[in-house]
N, C-alpha and C positions, 0 to 999 in steps of 0.2 A: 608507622603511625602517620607520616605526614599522606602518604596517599591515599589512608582512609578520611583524613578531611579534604583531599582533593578531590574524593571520589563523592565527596556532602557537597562540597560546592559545586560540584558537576550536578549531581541530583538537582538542587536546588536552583541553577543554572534554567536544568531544560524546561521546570517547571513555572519560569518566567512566560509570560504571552510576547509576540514577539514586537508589539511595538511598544514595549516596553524597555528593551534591548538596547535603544541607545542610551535611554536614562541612566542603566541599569551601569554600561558599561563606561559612560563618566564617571559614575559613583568611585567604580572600583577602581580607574585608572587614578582618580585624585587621593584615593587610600593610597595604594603602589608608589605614585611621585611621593608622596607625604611619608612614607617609611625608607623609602630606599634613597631620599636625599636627605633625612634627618640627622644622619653622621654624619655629612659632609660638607655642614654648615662650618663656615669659620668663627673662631672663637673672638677673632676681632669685630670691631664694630667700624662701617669705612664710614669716612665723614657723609654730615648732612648739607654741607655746604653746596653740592650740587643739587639738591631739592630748595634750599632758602635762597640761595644766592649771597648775595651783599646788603639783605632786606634789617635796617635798624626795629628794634622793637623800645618804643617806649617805657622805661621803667617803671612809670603811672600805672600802668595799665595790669602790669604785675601786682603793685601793690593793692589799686582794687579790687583783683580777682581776691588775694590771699583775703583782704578786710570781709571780703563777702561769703567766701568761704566759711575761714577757721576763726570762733570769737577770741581765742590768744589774738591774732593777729589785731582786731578791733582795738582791746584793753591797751595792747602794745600800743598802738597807733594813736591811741587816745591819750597815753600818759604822757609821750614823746611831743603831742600837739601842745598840750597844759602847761609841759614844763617850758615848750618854746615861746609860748606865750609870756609867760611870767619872765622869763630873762629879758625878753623885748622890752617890757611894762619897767625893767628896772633901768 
């Protein structure tokens, strides 16, 4: 069986033009890497620390994304403001 589809992609092979050929044969080679190193991925995950470095991220900044985001996030951030208020005012 397998060398009648090697014998369809051979077909379908010569019926490419030929400057088409290298297009053709990136395609295939990025299928190729892409299945024959898809087992041999590790199941860990290595840190990001050498992509970040020692860079601090504001915690602000989180919290506006979420408020802009998700309206839970707003509601929350709204109740938590009122009630800070009111404790201050007492």
């Amino acid at each position: 069986m397998a060398t009648t589809y090697k014998q369809k992609l051979f077909g379908e092979l010569n019926a490419i033009p030929e400057e088409l050929l290298p297009r053709f044969y990136r395609i295939i080679h990025a299928l190729c890497t892409e299945f024959t190193h898809a087992g041999a991925e590790s199941k860990t995950r290595g840190s990001l620390k050498g992509i970040w470095g020692d860079v601090k991220i504001d915690e602000s900044v989180f919290t506006e994304a979420k408020r802009s985001l998700f309206k839970y996030e707003r509601e929350i951030t709204a109740k938590t403001q009122s009630t800070q208020r009111k404790s201050k005012s007492i």
